[in-house]
Biopython code that builds the backbone (N, CA, C, O; Angstrom):
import numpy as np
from Bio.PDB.StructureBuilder import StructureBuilder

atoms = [
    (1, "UNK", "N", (5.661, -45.274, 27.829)),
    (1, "UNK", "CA", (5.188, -43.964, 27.413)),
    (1, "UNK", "C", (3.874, -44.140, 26.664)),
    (1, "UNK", "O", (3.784, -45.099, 25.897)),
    (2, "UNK", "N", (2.753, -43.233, 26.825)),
    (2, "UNK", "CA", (1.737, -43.439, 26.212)),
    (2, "UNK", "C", (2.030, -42.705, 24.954)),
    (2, "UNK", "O", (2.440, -41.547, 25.031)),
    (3, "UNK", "N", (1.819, -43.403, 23.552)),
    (3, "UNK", "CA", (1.608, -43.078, 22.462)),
    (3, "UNK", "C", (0.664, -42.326, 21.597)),
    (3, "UNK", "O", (-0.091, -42.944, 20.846)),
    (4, "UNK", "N", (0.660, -41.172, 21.649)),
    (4, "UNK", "CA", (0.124, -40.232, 20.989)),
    (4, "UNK", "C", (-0.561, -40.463, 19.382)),
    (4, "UNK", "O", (0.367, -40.602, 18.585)),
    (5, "UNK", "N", (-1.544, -40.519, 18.888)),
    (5, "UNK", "CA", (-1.775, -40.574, 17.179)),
    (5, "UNK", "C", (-1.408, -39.718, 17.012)),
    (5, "UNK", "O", (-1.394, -38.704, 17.710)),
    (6, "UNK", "N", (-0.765, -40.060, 15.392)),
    (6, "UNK", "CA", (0.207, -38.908, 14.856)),
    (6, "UNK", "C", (0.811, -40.220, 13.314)),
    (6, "UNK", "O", (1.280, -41.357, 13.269)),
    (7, "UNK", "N", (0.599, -39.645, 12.776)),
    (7, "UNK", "CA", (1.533, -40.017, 11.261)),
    (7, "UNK", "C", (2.659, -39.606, 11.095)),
    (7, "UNK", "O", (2.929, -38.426, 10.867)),
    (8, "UNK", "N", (3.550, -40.615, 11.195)),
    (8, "UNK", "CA", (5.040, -39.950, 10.897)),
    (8, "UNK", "C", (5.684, -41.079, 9.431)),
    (8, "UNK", "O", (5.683, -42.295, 9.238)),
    (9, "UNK", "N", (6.195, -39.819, 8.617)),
    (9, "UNK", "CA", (7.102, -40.831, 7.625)),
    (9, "UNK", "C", (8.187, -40.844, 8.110)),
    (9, "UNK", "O", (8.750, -39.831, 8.525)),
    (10, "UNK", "N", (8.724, -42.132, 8.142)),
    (10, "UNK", "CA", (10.198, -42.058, 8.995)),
    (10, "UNK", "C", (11.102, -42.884, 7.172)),
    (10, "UNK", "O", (10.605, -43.885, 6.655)),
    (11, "UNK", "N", (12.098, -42.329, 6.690)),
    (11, "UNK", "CA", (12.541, -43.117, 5.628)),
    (11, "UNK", "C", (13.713, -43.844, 6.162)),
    (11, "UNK", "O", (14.566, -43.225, 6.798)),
    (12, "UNK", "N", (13.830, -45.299, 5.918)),
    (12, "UNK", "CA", (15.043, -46.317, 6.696)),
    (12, "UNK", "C", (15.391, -47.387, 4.706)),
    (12, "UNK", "O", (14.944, -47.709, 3.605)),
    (13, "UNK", "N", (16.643, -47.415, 5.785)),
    (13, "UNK", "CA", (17.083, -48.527, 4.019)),
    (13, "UNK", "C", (17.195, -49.299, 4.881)),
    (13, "UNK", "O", (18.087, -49.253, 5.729)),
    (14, "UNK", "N", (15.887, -50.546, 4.785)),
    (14, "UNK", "CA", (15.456, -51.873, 4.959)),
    (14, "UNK", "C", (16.182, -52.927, 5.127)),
    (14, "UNK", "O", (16.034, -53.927, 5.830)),
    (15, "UNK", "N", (17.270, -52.475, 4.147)),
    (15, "UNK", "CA", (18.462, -53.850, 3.681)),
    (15, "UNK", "C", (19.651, -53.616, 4.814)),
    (15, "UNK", "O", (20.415, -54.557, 5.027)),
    (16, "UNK", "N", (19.825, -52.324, 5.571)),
    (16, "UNK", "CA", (20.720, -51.721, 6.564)),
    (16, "UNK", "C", (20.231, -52.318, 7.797)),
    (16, "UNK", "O", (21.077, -52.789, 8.557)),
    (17, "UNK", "N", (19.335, -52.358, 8.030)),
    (17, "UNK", "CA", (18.489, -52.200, 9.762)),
    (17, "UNK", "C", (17.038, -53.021, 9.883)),
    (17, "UNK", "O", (15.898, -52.995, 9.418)),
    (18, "UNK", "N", (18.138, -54.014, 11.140)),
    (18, "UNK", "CA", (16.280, -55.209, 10.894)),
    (18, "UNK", "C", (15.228, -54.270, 11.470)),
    (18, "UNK", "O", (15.657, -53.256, 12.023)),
    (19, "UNK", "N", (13.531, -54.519, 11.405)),
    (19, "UNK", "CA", (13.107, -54.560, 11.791)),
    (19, "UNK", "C", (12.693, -53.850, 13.525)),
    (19, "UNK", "O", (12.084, -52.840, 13.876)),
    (20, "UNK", "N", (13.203, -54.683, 14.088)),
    (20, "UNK", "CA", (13.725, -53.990, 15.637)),
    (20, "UNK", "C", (14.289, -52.599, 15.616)),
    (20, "UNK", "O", (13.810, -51.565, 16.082)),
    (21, "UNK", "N", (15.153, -52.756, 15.122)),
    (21, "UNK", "CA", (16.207, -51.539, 14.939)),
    (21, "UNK", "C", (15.335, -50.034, 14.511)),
    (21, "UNK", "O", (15.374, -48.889, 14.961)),
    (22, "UNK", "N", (14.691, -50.589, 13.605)),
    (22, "UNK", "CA", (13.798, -49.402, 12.691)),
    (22, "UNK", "C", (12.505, -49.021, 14.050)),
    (22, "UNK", "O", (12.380, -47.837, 14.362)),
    (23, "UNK", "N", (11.680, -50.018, 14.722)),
    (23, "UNK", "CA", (10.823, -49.612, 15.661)),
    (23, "UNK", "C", (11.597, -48.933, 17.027)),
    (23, "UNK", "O", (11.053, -48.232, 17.881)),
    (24, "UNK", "N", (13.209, -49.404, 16.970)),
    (24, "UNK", "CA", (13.697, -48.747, 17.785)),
    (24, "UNK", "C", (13.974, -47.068, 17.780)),
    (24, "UNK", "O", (14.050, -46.165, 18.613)),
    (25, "UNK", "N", (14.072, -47.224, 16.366)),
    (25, "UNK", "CA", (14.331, -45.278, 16.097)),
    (25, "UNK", "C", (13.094, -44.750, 15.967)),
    (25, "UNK", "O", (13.048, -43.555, 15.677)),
    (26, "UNK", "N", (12.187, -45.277, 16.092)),
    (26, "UNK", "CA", (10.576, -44.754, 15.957)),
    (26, "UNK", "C", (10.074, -44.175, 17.826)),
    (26, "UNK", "O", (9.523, -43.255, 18.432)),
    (27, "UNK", "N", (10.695, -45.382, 18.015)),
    (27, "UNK", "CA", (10.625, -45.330, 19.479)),
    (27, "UNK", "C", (11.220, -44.330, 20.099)),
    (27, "UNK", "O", (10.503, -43.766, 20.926)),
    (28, "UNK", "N", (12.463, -43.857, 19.957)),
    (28, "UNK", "CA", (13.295, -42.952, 20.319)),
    (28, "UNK", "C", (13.032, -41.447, 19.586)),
    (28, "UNK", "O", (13.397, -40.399, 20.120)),
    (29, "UNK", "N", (12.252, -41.514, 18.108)),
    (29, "UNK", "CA", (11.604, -40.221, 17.875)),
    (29, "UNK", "C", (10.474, -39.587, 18.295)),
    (29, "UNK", "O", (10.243, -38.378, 18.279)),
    (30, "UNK", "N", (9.471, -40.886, 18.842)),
    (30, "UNK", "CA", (8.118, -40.686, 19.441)),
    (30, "UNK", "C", (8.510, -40.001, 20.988)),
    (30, "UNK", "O", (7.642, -39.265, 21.457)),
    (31, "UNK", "N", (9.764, -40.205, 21.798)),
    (31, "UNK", "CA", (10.541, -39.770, 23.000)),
    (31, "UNK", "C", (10.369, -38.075, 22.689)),
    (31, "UNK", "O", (9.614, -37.148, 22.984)),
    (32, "UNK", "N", (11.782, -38.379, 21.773)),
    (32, "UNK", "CA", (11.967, -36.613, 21.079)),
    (32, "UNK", "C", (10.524, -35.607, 21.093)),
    (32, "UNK", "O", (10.104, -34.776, 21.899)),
    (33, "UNK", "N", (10.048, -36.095, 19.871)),
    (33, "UNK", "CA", (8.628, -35.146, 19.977)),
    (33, "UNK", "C", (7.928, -35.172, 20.819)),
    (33, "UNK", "O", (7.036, -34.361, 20.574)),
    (34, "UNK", "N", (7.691, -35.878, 22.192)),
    (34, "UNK", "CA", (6.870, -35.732, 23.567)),
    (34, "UNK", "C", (7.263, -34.736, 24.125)),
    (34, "UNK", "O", (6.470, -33.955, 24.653)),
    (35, "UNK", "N", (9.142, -34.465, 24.130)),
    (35, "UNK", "CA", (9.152, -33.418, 24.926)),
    (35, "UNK", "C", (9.700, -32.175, 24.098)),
    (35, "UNK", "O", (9.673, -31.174, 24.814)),
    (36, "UNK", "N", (10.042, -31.989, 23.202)),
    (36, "UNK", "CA", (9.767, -31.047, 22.039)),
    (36, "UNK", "C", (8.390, -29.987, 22.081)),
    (36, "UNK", "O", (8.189, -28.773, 22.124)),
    (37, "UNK", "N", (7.544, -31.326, 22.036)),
    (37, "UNK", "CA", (5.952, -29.984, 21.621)),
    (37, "UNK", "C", (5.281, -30.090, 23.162)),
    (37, "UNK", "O", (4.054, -30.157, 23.242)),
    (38, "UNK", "N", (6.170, -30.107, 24.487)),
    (38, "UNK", "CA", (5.473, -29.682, 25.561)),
    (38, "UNK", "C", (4.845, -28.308, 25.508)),
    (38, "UNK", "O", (4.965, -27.880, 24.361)),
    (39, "UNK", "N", (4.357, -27.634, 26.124)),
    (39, "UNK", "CA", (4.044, -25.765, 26.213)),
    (39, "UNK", "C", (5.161, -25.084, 26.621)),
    (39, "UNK", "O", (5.705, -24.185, 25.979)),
    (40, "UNK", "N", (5.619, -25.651, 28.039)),
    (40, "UNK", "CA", (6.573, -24.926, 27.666)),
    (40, "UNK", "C", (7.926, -24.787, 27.440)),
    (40, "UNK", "O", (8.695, -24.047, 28.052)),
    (41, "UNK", "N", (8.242, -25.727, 26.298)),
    (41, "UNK", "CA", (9.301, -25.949, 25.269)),
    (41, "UNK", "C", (8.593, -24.714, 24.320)),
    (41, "UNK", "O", (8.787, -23.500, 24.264)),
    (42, "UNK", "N", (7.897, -25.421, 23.777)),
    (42, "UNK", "CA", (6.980, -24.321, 22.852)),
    (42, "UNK", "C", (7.067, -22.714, 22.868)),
    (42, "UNK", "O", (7.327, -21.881, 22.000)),
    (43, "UNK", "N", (6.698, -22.633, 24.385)),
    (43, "UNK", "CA", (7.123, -20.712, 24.577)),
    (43, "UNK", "C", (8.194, -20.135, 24.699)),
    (43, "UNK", "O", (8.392, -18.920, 24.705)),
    (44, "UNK", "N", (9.237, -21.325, 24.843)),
    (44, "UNK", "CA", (10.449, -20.721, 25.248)),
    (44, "UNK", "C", (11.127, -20.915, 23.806)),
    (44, "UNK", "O", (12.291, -20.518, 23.760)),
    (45, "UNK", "N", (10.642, -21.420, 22.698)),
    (45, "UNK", "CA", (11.312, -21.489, 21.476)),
    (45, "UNK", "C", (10.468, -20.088, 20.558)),
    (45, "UNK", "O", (10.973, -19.841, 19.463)),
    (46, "UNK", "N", (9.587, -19.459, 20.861)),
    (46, "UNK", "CA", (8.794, -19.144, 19.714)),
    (46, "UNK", "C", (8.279, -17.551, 20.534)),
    (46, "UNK", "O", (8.265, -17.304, 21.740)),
    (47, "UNK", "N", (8.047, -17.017, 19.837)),
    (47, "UNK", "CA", (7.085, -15.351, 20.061)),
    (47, "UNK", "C", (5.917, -15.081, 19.171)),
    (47, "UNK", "O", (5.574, -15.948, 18.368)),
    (48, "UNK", "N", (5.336, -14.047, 19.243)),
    (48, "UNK", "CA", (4.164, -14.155, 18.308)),
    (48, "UNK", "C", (4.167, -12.240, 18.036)),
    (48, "UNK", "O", (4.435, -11.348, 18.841)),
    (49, "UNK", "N", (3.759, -12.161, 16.593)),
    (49, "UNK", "CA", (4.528, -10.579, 15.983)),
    (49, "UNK", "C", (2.989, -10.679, 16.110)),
    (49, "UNK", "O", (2.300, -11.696, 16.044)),
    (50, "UNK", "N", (2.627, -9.480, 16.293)),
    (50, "UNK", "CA", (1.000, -9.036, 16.594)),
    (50, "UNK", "C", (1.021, -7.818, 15.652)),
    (50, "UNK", "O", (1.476, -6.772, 16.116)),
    (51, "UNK", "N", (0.546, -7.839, 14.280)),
    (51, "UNK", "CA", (1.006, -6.521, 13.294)),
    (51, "UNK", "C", (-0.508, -5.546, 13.799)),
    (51, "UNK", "O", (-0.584, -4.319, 13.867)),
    (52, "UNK", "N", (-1.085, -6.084, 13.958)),
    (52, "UNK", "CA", (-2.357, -5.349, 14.265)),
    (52, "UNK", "C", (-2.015, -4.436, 15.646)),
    (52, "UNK", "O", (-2.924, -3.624, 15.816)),
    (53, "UNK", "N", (-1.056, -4.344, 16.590)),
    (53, "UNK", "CA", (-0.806, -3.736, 17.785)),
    (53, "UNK", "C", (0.332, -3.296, 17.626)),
    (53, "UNK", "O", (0.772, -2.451, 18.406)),
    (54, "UNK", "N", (1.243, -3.879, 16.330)),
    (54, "UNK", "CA", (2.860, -3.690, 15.910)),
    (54, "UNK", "C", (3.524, -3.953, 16.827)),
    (54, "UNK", "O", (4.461, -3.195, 17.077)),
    (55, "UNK", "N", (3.260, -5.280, 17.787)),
    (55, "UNK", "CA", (3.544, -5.528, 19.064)),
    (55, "UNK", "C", (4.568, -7.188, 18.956)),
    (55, "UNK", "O", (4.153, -7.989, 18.118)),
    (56, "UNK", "N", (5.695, -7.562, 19.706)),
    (56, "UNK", "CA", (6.293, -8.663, 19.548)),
    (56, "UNK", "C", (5.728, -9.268, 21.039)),
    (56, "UNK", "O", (5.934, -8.615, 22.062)),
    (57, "UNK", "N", (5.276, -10.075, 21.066)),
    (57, "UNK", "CA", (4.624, -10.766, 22.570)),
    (57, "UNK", "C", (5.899, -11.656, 23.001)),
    (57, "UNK", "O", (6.467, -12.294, 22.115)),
    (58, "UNK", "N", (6.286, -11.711, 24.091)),
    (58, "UNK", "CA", (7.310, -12.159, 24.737)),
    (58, "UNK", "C", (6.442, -13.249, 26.024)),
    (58, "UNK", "O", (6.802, -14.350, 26.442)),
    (59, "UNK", "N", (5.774, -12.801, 26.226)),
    (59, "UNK", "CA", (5.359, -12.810, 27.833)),
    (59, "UNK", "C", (4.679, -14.282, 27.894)),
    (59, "UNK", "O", (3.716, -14.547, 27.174)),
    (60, "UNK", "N", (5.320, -15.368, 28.937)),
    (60, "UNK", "CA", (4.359, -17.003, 28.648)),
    (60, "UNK", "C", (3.197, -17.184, 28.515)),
    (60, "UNK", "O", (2.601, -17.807, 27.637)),
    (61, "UNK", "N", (2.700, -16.462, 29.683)),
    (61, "UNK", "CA", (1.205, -16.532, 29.707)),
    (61, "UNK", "C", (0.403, -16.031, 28.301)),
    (61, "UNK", "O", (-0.272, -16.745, 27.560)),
    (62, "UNK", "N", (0.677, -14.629, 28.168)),
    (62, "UNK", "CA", (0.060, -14.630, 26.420)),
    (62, "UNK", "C", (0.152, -15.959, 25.302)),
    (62, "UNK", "O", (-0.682, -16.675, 24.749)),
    (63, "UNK", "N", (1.798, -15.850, 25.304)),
    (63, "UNK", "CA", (1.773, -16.987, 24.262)),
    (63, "UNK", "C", (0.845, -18.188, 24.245)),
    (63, "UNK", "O", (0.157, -18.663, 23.342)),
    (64, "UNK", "N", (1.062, -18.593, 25.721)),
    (64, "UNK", "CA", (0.414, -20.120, 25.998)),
    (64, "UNK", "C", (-1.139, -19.646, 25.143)),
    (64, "UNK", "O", (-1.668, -20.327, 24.264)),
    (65, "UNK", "N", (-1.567, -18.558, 25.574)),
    (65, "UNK", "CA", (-3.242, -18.212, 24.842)),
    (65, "UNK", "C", (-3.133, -18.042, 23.715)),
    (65, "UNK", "O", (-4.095, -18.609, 23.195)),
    (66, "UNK", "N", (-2.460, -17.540, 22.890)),
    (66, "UNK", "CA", (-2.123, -17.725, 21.565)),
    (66, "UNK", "C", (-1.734, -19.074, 21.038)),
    (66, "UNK", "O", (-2.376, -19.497, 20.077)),
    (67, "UNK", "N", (-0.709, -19.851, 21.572)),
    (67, "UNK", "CA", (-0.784, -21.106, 20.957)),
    (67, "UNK", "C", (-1.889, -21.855, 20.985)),
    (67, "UNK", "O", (-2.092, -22.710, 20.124)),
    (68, "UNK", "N", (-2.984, -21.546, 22.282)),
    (68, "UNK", "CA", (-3.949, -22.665, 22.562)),
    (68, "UNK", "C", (-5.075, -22.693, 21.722)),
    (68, "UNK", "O", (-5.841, -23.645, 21.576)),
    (69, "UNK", "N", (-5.154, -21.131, 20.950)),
    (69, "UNK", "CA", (-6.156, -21.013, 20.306)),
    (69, "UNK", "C", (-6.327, -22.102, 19.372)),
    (69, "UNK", "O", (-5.516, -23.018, 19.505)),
    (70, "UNK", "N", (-7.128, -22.209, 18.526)),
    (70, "UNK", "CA", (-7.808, -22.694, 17.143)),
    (70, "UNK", "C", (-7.288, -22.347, 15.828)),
    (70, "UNK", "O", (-6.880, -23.040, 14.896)),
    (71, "UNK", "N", (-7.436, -20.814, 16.036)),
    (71, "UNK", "CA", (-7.257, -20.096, 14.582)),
    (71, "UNK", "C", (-6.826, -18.772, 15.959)),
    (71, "UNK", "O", (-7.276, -18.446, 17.058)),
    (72, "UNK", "N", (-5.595, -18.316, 14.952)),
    (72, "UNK", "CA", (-4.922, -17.298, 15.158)),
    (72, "UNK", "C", (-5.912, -15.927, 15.003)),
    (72, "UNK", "O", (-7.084, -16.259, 15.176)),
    (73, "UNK", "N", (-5.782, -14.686, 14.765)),
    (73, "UNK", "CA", (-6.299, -13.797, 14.415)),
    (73, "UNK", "C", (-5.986, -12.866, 13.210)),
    (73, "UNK", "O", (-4.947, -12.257, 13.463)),
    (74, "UNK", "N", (-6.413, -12.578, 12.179)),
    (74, "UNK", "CA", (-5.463, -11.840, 11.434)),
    (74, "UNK", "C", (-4.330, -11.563, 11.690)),
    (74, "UNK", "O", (-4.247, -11.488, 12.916)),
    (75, "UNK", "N", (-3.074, -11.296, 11.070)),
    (75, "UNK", "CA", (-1.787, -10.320, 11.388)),
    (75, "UNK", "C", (-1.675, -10.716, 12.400)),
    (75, "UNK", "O", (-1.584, -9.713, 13.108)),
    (76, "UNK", "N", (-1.600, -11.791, 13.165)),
    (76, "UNK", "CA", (-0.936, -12.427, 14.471)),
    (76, "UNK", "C", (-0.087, -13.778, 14.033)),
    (76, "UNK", "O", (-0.620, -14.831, 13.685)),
    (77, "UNK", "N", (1.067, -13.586, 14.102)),
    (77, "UNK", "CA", (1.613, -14.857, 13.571)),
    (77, "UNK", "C", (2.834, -15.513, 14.934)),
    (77, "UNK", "O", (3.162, -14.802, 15.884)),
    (78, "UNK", "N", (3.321, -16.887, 14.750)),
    (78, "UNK", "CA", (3.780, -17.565, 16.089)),
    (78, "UNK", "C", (5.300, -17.225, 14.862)),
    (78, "UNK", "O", (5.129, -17.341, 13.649)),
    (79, "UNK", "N", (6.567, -16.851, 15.406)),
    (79, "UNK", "CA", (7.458, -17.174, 15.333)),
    (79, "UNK", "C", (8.322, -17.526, 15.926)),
    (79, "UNK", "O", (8.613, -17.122, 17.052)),
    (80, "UNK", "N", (9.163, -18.714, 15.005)),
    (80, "UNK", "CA", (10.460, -19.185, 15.816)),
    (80, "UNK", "C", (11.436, -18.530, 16.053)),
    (80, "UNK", "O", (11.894, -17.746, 15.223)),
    (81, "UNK", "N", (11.864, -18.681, 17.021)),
    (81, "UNK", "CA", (13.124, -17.860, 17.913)),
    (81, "UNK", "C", (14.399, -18.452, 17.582)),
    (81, "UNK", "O", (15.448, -17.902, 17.916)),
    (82, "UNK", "N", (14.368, -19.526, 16.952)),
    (82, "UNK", "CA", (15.511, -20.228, 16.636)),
    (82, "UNK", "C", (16.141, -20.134, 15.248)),
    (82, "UNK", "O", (17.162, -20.771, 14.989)),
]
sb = StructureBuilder()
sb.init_structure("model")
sb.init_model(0)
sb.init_chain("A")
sb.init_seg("    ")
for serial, (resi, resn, name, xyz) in enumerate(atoms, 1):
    if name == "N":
        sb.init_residue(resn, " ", resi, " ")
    sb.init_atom(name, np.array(xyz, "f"), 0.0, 1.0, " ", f" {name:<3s}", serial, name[0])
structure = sb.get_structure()
């Protein structure tokens, strides 16, 4: 799998788990979050409340343009569905 930059604190008790073990759960979280923050994992977890239109956006294609942005817009916020 190609490895993404990204800082993760992972906390392990040292004296429990050699070495291996610890790059092994790093390994297996770097898995998790690949397919976690795909797009569309992303749209199918989340909506976006549009207060400026008093509008709840449902629809993929919007979202995907809303998540892709930079900076949101005023009173446009991403929420989780979960």
């Amino acid at each position: 799998m190609n490895r993404i930059n990204r800082d993760l604190l992972v906390l392990f008790n040292q004296e429990l788990m050699s070495p291996q073990a610890i790059e092994h759960q790093v390994d297996l979280l770097h898995e998790l979050l690949y397919d976690v923050e795909k797009m569309d994992n992303l749209v199918v977890a989340h909506e976006a409340i549009d207060l400026n239109k008093y509008k709840i956006i449902h629809l993929p294609v919007k979202l995907k343009e809303i998540i892709r942005k930079q900076e949101l817009k005023p009173f446009v916020f991403l929420n989780c569905k979960n």
